[in-house]
C-alpha positions, 0 to 999 in steps of 0.5 A: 983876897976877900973871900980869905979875909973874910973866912980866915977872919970868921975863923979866927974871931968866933971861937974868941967870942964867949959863947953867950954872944956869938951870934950865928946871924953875924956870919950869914951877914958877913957871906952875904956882904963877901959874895956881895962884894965879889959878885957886883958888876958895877963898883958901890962907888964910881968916883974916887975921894970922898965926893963919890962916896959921899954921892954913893951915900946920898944915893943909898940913903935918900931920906937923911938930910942930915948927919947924926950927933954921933957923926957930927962929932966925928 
């Protein structure tokens, strides 16, 4: 189901983008983090709720210590 969501939405979003800001980058990030998601043996998060995302996060990123004014506000 990932693989079609991702293509189908690829397929249907590109041509509704002006041309001047299609960016062929986007489209090689968007296969890599569908190969990515289908092709990792372990899950990104091992425990359910936002405390195993939050330690997910916390691992990815070690050197925030702190949440943006943008996230703050969120």
């Amino acid at each position: 189901m990932i693989i079609h969501a991702a293509g189908h939405g690829a397929v249907l979003t590109w041509p509704s983008v002006p041309e001047d800001r299609r960016d062929p980058a986007l489209l090689t990030s968007l296969r890599e983090s569908m190969v990515a998601a289908v092709t990792d043996q372990e899950p990104a998060v091992r425990s359910a709720g936002p405390a195993g995302v939050a330690r997910t996060l916390r691992a990815a990123l070690p050197d925030r210590t702190t949440l943006s004014a943008s996230e703050q506000r969120s």
